[in-house]
NULUMZA-364996 format. One line per field, with one value per residue (C-alpha): residue in three letters; x, z, y; residue number from 1. Coordinates in pm, 1 decimal. Example, Ala and Ser with C-alpha at 12.3 -4.5 7.8 and 13.67 -1.06 7.14 Angstrom:
<sites>
res	ALA|SER;
xx	1230.0|1367.0;
zz	780.0|714.0;
yy	-450.0|-106.0;
n	1|2;
</sites>
This chain:
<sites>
res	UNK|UNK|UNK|UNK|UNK|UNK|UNK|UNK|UNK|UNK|UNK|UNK|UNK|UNK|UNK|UNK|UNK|UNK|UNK|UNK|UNK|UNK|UNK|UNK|UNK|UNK|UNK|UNK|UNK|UNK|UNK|UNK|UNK|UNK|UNK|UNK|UNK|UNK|UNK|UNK|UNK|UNK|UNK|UNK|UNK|UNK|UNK|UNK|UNK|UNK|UNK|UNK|UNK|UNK|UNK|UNK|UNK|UNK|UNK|UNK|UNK|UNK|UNK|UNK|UNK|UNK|UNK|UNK|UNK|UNK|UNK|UNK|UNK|UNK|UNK|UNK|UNK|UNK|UNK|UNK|UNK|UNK|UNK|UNK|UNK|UNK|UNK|UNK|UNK|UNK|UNK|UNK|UNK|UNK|UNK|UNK|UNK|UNK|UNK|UNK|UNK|UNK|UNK|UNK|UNK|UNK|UNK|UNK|UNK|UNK|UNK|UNK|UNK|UNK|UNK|UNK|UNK|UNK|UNK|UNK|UNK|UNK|UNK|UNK|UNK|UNK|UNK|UNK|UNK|UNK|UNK|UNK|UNK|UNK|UNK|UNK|UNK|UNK|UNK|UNK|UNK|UNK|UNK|UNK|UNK|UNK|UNK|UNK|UNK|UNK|UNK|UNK|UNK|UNK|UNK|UNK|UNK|UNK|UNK|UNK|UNK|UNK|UNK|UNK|UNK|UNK|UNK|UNK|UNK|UNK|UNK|UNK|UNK|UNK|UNK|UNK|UNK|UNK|UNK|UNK|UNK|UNK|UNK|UNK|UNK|UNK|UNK|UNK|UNK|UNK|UNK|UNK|UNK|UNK|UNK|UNK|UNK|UNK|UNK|UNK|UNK|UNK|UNK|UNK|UNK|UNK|UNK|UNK|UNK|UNK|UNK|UNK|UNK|UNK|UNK|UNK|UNK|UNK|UNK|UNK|UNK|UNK|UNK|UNK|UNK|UNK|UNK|UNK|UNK|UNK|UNK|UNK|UNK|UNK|UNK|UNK|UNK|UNK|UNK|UNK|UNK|UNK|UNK|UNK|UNK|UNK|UNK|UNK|UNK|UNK|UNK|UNK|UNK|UNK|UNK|UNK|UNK|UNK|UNK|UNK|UNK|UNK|UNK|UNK|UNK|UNK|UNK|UNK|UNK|UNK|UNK|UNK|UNK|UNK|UNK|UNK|UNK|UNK|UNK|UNK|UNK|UNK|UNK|UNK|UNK|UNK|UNK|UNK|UNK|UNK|UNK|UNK|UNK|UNK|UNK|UNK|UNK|UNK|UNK|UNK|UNK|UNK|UNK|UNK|UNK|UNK|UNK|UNK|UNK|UNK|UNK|UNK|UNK|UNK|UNK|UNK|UNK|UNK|UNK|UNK|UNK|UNK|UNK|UNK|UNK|UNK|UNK|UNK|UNK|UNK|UNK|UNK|UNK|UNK|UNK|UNK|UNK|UNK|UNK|UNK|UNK|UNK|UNK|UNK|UNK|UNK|UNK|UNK|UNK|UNK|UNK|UNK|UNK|UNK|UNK|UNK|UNK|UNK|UNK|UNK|UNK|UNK|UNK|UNK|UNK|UNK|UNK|UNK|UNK|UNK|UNK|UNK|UNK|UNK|UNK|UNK|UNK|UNK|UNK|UNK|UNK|UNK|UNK|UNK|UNK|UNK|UNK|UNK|UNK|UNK|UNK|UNK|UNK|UNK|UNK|UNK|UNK|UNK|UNK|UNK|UNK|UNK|UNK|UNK|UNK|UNK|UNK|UNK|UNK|UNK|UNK|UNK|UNK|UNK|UNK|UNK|UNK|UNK|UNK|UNK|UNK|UNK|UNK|UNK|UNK|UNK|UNK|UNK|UNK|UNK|UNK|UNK|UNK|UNK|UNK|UNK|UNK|UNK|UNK|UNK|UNK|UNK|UNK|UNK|UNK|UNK|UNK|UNK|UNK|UNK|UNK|UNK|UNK|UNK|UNK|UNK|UNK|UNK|UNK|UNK|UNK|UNK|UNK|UNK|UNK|UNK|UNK|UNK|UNK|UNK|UNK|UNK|UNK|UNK|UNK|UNK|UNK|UNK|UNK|UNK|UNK|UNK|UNK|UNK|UNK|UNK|UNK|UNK|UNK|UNK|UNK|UNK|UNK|UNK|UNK;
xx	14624.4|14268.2|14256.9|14014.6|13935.9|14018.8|14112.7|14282.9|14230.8|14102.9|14236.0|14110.0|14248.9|14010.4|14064.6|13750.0|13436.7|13483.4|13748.9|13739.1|13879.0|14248.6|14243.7|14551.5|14622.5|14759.3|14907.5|15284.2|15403.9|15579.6|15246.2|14984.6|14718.0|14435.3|14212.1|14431.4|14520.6|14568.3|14225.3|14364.6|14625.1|14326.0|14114.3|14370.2|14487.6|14174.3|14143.1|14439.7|14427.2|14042.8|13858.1|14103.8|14128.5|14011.5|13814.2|13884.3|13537.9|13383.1|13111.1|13223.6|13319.0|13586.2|13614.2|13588.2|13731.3|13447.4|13630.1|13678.4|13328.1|13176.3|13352.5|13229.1|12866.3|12856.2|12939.4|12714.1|12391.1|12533.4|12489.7|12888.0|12874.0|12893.5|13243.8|13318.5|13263.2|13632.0|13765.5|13710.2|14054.1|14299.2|14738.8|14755.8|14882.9|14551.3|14332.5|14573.6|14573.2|14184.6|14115.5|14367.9|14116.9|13754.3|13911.1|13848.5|13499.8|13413.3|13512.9|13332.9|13052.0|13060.4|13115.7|13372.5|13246.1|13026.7|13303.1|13510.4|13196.2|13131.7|13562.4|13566.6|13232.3|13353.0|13586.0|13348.7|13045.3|13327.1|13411.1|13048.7|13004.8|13275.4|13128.8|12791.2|12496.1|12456.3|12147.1|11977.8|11870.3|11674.2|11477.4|11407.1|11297.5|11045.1|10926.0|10878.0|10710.5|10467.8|10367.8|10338.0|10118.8|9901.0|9916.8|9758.0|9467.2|9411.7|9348.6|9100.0|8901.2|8912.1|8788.5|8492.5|8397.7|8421.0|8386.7|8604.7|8646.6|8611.6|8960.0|8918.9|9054.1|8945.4|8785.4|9045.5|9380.0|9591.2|9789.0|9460.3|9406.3|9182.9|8977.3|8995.0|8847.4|8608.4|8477.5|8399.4|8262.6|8006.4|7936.1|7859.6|8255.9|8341.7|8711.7|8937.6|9270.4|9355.0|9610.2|9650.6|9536.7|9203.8|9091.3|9206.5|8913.7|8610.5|8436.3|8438.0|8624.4|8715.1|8919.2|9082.7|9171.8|9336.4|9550.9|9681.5|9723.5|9950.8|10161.9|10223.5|10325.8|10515.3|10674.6|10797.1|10813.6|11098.0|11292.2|11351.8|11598.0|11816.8|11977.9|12149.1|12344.7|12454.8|12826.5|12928.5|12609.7|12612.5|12433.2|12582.7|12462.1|12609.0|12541.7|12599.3|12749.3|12501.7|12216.9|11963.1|11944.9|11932.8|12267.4|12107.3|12264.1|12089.1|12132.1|12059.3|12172.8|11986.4|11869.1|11960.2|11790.9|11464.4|11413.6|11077.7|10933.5|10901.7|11183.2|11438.6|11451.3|11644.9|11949.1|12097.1|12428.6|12669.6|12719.0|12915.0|12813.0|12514.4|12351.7|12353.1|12090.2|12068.1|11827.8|11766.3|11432.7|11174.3|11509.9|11346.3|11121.0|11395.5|11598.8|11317.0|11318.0|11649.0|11636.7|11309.8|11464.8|11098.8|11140.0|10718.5|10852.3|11133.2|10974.7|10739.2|11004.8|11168.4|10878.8|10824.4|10538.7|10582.9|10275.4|10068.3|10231.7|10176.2|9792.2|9742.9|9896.1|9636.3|9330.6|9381.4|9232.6|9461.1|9563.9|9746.3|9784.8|9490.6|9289.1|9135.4|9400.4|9176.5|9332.7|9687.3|9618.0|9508.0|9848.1|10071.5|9912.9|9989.3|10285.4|10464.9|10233.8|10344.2|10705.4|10694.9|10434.2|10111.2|9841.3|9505.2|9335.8|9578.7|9607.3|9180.2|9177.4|9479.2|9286.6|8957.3|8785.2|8728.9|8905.7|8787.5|8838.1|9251.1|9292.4|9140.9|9365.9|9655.7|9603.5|9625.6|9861.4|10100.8|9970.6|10107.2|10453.4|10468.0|10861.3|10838.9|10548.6|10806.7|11100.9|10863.9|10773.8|11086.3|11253.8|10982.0|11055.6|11501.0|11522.9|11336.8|11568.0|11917.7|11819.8|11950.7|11869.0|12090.9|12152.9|12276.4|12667.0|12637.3|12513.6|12326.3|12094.6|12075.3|11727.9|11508.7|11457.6|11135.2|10974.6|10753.9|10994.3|10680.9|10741.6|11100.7|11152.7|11149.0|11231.8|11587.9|11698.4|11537.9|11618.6|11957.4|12032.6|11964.2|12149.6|12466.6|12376.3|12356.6|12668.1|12872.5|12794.6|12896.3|13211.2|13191.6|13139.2|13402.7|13661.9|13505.0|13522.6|13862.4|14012.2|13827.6|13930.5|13586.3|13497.8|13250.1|13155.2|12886.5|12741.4|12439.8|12252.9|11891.2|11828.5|11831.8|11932.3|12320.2|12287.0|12662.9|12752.0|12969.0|13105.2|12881.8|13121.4|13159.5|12767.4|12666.5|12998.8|12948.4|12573.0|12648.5|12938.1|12757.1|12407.3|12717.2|12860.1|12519.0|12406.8|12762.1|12732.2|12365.1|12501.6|12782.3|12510.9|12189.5|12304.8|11961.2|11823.9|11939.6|11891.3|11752.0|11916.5|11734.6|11981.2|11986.6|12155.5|11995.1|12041.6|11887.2|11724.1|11409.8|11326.7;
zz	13257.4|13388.9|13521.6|13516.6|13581.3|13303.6|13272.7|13053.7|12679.0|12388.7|12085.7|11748.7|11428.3|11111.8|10845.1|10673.6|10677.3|10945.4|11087.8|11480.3|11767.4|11909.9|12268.8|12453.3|12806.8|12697.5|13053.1|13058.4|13372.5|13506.2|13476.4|13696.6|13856.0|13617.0|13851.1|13729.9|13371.9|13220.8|13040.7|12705.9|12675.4|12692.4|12456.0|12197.0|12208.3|12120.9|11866.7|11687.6|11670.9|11631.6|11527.9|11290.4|11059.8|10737.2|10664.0|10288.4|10152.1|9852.3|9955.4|10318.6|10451.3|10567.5|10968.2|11143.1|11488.6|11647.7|11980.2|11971.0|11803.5|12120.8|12358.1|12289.0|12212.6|12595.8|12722.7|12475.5|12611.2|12913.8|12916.6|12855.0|12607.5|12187.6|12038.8|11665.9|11545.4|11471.0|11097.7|10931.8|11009.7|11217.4|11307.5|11630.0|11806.6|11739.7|11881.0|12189.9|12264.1|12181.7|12387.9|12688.1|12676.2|12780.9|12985.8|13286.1|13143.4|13159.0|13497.3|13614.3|13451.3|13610.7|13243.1|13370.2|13357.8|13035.0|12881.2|12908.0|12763.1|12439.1|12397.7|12479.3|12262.6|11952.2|11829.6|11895.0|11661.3|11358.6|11365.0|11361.9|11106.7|10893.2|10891.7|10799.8|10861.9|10594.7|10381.5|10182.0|9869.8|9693.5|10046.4|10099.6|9754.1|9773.4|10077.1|9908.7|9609.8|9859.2|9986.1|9706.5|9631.2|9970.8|9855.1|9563.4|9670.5|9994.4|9697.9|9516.9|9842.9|9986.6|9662.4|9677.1|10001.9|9909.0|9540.1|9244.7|8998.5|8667.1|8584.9|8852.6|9158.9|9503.8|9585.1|9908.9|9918.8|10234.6|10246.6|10193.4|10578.6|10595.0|10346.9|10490.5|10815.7|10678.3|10515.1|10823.7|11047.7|10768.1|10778.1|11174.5|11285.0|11532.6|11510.1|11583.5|11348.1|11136.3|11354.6|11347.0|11711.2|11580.4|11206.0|11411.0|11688.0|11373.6|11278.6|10871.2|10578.6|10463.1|10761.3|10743.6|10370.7|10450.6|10736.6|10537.3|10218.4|10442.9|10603.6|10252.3|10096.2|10359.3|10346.2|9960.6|9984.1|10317.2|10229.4|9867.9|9858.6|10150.0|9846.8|9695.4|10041.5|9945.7|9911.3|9889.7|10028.0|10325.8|10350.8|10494.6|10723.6|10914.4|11283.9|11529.3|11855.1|11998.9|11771.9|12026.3|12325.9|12567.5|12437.9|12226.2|11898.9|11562.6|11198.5|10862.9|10531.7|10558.9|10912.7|10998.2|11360.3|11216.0|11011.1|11045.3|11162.2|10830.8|10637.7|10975.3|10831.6|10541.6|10737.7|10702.2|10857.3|10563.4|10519.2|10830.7|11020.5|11259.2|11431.6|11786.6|11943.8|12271.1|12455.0|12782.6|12878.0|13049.1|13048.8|13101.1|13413.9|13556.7|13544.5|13699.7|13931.2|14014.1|14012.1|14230.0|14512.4|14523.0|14700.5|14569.2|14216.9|14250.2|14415.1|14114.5|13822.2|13976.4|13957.5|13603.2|13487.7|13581.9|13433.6|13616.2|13946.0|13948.0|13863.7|14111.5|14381.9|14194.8|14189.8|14501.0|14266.7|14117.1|13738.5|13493.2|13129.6|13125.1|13409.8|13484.7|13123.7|13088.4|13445.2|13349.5|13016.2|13273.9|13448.5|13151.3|13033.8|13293.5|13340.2|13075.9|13009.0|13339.8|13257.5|12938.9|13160.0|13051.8|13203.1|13268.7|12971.3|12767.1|12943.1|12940.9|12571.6|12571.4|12788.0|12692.1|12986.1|13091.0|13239.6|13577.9|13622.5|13492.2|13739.9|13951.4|13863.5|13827.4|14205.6|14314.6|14097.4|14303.7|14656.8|14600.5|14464.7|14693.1|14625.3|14243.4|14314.3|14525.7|14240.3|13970.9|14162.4|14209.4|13880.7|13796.9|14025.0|13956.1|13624.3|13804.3|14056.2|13919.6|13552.1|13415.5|13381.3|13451.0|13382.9|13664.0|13494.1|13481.7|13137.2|13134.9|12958.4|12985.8|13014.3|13080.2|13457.4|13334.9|13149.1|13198.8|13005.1|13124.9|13057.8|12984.9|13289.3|13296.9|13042.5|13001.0|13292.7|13212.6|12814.2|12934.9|13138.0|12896.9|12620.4|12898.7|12940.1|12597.7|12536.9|12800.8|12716.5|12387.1|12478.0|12730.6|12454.7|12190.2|12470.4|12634.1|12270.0|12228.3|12589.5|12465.5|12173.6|12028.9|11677.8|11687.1|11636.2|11670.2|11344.2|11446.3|11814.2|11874.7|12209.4|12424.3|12198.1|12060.0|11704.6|11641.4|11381.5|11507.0|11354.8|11416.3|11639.7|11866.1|11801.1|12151.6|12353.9|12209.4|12308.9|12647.5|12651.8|12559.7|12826.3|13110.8|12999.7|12984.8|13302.2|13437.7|13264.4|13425.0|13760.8|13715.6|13663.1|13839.2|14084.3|14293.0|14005.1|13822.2|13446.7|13273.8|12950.3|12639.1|12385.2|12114.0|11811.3|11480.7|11099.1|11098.8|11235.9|11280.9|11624.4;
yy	20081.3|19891.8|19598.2|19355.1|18984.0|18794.9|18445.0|18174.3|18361.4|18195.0|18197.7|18099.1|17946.2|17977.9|17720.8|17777.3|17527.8|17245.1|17398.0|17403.4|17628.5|17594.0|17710.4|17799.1|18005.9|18322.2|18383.3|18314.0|18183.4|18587.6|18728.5|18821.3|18588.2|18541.4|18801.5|19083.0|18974.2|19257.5|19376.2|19537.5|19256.2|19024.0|19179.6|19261.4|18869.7|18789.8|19060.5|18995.2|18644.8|18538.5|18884.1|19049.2|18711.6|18694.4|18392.8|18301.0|18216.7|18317.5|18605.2|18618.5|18965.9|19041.9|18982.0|19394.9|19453.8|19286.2|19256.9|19588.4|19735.1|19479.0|19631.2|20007.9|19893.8|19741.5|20029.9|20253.9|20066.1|20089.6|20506.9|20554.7|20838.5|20697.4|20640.4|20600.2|20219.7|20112.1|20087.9|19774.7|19685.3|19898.0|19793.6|19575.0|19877.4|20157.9|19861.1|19799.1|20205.9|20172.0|19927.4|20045.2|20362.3|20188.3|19924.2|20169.4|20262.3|19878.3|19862.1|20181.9|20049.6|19704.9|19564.1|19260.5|18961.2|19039.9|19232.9|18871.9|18679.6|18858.5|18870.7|18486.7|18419.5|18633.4|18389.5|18067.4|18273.7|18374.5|17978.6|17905.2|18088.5|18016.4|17645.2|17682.1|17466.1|17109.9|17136.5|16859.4|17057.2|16854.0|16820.2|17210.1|17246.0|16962.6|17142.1|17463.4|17262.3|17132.0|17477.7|17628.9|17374.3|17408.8|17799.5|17738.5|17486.1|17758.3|18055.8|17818.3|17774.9|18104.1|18177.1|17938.1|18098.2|18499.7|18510.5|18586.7|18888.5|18878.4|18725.9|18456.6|18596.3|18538.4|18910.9|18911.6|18847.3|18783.5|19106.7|19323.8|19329.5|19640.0|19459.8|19118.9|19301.2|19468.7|19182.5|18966.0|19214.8|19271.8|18889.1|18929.0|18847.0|19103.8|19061.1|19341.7|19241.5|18990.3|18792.6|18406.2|18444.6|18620.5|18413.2|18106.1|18143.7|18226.1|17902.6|18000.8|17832.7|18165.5|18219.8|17849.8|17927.7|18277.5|18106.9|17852.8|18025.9|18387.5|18062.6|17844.6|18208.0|18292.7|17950.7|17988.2|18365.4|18398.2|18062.9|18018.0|18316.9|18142.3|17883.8|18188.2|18137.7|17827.6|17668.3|17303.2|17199.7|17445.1|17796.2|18011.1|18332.3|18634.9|18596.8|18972.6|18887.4|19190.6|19207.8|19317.7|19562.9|19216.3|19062.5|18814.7|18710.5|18789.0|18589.4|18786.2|18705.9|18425.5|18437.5|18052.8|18114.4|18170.2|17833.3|17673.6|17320.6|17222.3|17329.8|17163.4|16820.6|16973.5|17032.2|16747.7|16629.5|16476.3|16108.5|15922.6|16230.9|16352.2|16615.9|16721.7|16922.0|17037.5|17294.0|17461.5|17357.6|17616.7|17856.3|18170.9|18067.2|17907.8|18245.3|18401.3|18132.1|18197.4|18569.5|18608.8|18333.5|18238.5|17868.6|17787.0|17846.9|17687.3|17362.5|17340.0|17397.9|17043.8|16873.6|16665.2|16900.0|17210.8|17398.2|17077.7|17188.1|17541.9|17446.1|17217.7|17517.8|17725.9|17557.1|17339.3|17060.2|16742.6|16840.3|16669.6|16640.3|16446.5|16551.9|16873.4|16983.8|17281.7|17456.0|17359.3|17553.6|17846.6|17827.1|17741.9|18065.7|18279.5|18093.4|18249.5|18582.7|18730.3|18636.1|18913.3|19177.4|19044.9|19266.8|19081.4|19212.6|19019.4|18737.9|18691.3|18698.5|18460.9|18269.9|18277.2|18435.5|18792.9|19059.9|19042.6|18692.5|18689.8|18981.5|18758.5|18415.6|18670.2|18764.2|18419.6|18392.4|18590.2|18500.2|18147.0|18303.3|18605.9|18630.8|18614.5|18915.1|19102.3|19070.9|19187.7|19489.6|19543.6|19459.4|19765.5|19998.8|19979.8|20189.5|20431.0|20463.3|20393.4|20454.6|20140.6|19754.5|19480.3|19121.9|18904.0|18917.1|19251.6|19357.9|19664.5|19893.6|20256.0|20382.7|20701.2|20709.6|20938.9|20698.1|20420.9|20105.5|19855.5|19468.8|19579.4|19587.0|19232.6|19159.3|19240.3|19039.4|18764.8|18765.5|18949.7|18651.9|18371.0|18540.5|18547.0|18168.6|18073.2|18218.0|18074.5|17767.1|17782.9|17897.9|17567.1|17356.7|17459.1|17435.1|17118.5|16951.6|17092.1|16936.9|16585.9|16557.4|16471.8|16586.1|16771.1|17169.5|17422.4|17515.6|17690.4|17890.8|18028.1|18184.5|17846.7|17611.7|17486.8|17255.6|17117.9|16820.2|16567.0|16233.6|15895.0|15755.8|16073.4|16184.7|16040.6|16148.9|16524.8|16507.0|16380.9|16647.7|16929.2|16884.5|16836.4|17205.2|17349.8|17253.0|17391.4|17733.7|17694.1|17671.8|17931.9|18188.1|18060.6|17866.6|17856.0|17673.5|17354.2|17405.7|17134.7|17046.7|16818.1|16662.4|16430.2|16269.1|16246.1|16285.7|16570.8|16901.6|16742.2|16682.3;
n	1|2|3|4|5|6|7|8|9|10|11|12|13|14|15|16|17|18|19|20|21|22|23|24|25|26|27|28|29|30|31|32|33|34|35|36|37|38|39|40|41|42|43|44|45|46|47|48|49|50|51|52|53|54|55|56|57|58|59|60|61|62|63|64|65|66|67|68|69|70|71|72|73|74|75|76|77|78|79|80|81|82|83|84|85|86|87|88|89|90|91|92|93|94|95|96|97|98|99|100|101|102|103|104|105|106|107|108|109|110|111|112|113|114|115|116|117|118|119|120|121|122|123|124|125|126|127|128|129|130|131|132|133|134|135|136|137|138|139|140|141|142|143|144|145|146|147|148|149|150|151|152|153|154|155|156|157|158|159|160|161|162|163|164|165|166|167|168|169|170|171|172|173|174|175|176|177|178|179|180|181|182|183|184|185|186|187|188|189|190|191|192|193|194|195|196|197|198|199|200|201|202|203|204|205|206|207|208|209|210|211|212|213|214|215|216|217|218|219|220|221|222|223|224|225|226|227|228|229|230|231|232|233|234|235|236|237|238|239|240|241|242|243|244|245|246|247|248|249|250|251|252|253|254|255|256|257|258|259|260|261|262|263|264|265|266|267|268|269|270|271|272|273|274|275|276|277|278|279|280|281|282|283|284|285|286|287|288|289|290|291|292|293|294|295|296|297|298|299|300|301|302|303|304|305|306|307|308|309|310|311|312|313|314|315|316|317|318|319|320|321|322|323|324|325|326|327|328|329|330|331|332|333|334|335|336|337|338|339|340|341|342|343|344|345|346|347|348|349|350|351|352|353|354|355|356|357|358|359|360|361|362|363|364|365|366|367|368|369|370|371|372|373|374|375|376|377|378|379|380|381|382|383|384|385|386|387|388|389|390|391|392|393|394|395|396|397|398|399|400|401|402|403|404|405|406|407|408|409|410|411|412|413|414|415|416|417|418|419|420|421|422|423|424|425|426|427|428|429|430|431|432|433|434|435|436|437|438|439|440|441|442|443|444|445|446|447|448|449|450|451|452|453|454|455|456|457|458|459|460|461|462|463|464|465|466|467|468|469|470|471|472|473|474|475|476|477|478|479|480|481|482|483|484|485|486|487|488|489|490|491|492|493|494|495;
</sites>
């Protein structure tokens, strides 16, 4: 039988809506050390009492081997060769053999410590999940009133500037992109698409009226259906432990990670309760940060403005928010277009400026951070070598050594890596809150950010409890960097 280093296990009891995690060490006092818990004992604890348990809740599906289904997906992406997803529900002792079978695989693959994070993390997302996230009604649909509104006063003007038809129409409508095209390079616009990026930068009402008229519709269109979601004033979505490639989480159903600026004052915590948000800030350049060792970077991510900093190393010329602004909109640019494999061609239209001269910027750029420039070169050069890309816990990605994966490259380690983070610290929290004795819970994530509701009293202790775990999961994973952590207590999602 494997082996592999597992720890204290966590184990879940649903309740339904507001109910919260019970966590308990699964290792009796005769057995092994927690570095060679036993790997299928582990995961089929976990399994059998978090993952296998139905939640009772009108529309809710019924809870799959998720443990189990996690476990062979790692090792799928990780090149292992495709297994058969498991039944919706199998006895305690098919998922013990199951999972008794890859527990070598996960070792051989150097699966361990992320193997332990998405069993540990399962649990925490099905109670998330199971609560759902307090909505003012009355609020959304006032907000969706209001843009349908703007929708409607946008059609009248885009009208006014490009005609009507016979029946009163404007003569373009904002899904007609070939048309809308067409129709400004024959008025002397030389766009190339019909992006926000490319109507926002044309000085014509036309354009203005499109904008606001695709974002009003898109407002009403995407966000009236999520009220069919709704129970006892909370709406409920269906969150995958592994919805992308990188190990981030995805939402569907509604998607609750993908709710606008607008619409976030509508979730609402209930009376004599509040909300508590709390985000990694500038996560993803401080995992490059930490990943790339580069001391320059990491000098100017610890100063109060970063983007200011790296300008200033840049330009060799004081910058600030308010002076010289236009250079630290040069190196906040760069700043986070060579993080996703921006090429110069992009970044000058980003920017503003040609080709030539973002090679140029790029190329200092990289002189001033020449360990960050040797960590992307290399970051390129691995899946050619080994075939594979790999997060700093040890996820991994199978890839074609014979193709060219570009910014994926860097990507994955870098998205990889805060999807590991996010999700450790969630795991941080429930137990943290747990230990404490605070009440408070998660009820929703996004890729750096944890949203839990909390009673008044215990709204500030949670808040202050849940930046400390943060910045611990932070340093378990990227030590070389100290993660910075925002949080705050409100009513609402609004902030």
């Amino acid at each position: 039988m494997g082996k592999l280093p597992f720890g204290p296990v966590i184990a879940a009891s649903l309740s339904g809506p507001g109910s919260s995690l019970q966590f308990a060490d699964h290792q009796r006092r005769d057995q092994p050390e927690a570095g060679s818990l036993d790997a299928a004992h582990f995961l089929l604890v976990v399994a059998e009492r978090a993952v296998l348990h139905s939640v009772q809740r009108a529309g809710h599906r019924p809870s799959r081997c998720v443990v189990l289904a996690e476990q062979q997906q790692l090792l799928e992406r990780a090149g292992a060769d495709p297994v058969k997803p498991p039944a919706a529900s199998l006895p305690p002792e098919q998922i013990h053999g199951l999972l008794q079978r890859i527990a070598p695989d996960l070792a051989r693959y150097g699966l361990t410590g992320v193997s332990r994070l998405e069993a540990d993390f399962a649990p925490v997302l099905e109670a998330m999940e199971a609560r759902g996230l307090p909505l003012d009604v009355p609020a959304w649909r006032q907000v969706l009133a209001e843009a349908e509104g703007r929708a409607a006063a946008a059609r009248t003007r885009l009208g006014a500037s490009v005609g009507t038809d016979l029946t009163g129409n404007p003569n373009l409508e904002p899904g007609e992109r070939g048309r809308i095209l067409a129709w400004f390079q024959a008025e002397g616009y030389p766009i190339q698409s019909t992006s926000k990026h490319a109507l926002g930068g044309l000085d014509h009402p036309a354009a203005k009226a499109l904008l606001d008229w695709r974002e009003a519709a898109k407002l009403t269109s995407t966000y009236e259906g999520y009220l069919d979601r709704l129970a006892g004033g909370r709406i409920f979505g269906r969150f995958q432990g592994l919805g992308a490639a990188s190990g981030r989480m995805s939402c569907g159903h509604p998607n609750l990670q993908n709710i606008p600026a607008r619409l976030r004052p509508c979730v609402r915590a209930p009376e004599g309760r509040v909300l508590v948000s709390a985000d990694y800030s500038g996560c993803e350049l401080r995992i490059v940060a930490a990943l790339s060792r580069d001391e320059a970077l990491i000098e100017a991510l610890l100063e109060a403005d970063f983007h200011s900093a790296v300008a200033r190393r840049l330009f060799n010329q004081p910058v600030s928010k308010t002076e010289n602004p236009e250079l630290r909109h040069q190196a906040k640019g760069i700043n986070f277009g060579l993080l996703y494999g921006m090429g110069a061609k992009s970044l000058g239209q980003d920017l503003g400026i040609s080709t030539s001269e973002a090679r140029a910027l790029m190329d200092r750029y990289f002189e001033g951070f020449p360990r960050l420039a040797q960590w992307r070169k290399e970051a390129l050069e691995a899946p050619k070598q080994q075939g594979f890309l790999r997060t700093r816990l040890g996820r991994r990605l199978a890839v074609d050594r014979q193709r060219d994966i570009g910014p994926l490259a860097l990507n994955f380690p870098v998205q990889g890596g805060g999807a590991d983070l996010i999700k450790r610290a969630a795991v941080r929290v429930e137990q943290g809150l747990a230990k404490a004795g605070l009440d408070g819970q998660l009820v929703n994530m996004i890729h750096d950010e944890l949203l839990l509701e909390a009673s008044a009293p215990d709204g500030q202790a949670v808040a202050e409890l849940v930046k400390g775990e943060m910045i611990t999961a932070g340093a378990e994973l990227f030590k070389e960097v100290p993660m910075a952590v925002d949080a705050a207590v409100s009513a609402n999602w609004a902030h």
